[in-house]
C-alpha positions in Angstrom: 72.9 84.9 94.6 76.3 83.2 95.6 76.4 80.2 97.6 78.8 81.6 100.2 78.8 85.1 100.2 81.9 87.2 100.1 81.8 88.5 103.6 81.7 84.9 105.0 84.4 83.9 103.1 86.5 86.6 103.7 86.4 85.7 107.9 87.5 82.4 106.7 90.5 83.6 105.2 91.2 86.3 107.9 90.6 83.5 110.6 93.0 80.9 109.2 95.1 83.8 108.3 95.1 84.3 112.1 95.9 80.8 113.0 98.7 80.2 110.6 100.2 83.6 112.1 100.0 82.7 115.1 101.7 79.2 114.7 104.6 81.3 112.3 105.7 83.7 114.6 106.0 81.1 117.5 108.2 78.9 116.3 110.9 81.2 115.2 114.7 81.1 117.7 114.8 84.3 119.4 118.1 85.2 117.4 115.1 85.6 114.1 113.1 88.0 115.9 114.6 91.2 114.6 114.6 90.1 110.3 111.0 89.0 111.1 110.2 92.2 113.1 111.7 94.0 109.2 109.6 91.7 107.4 106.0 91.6 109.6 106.5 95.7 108.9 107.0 95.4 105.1 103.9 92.9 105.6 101.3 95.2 107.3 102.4 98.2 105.2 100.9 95.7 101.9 98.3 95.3 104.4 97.7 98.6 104.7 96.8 99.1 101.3 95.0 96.3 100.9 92.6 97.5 103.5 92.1 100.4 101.9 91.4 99.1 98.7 88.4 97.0 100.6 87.2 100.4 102.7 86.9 102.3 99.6 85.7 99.8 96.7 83.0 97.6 98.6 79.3 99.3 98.9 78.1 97.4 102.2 78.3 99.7 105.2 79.7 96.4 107.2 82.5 96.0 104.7 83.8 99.6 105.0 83.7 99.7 108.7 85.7 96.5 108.3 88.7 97.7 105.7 88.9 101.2 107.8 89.2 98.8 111.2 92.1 97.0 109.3 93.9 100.4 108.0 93.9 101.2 111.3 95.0 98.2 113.1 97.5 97.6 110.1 98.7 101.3 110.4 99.1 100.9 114.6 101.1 97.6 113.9 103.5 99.8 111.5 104.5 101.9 113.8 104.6 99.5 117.4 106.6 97.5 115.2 108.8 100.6 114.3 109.3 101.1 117.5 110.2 97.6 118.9 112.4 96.8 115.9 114.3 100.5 116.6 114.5 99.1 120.4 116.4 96.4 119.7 118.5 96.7 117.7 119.9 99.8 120.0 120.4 96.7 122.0 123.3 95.9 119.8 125.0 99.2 119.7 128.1 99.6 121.8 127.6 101.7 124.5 130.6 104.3 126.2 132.6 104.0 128.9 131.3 105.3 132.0 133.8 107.4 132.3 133.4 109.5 129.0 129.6 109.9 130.2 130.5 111.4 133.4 133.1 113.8 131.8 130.1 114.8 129.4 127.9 115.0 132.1 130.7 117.4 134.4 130.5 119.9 131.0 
């Protein structure tokens, strides 16, 4: 029998993984926000797989309910972040005149 078992030490890595999340994502200038939007996605899609690897190659009920959990928090995260990264960066498009989306509008 192991000294630590696996399941304990896996919440230790997901916790500090938490924690040094947490402080990452904070301290980045708001002008970062949309590259590290790109990259968190590219992050959680590894993620993704990772968790799926764990749901379908452990044997402890426990474990499994834990990697599906993470496939789909990692798979809700994909697609918020999708979404938030599509948002702003609309933000930078130039937008018409009002009057060429009245005369558009009138048609």
């Amino acid at each position: 029998m192991d000294v630590v078992s696996h399941t304990l030490t896996n919440l230790i890595i997901f916790v500090l993984a938490i924690y040094v999340g947490y402080h990452v994502v904070w301290t980045v200038t708001p002008a970062l926000h949309t590259p590290l939007m790109a990259v968190t996605n590219a992050i959680s899609a590894i993620i993704i797989v990772g968790a799926m690897l764990a749901a379908g190659l452990t044997e402890g009920v426990l474990a499994q309910v834990m990697g599906t959990l993470a496939v789909a928090l990692a798979a809700v995260n994909v697609f918020g972040g999708f979404l938030v990264t599509q948002r702003m960066l609309e933000m930078f498009k130039k937008k018409e005149p009002k009057a060429k989306v009245e005369q558009k509008e009138a048609q």
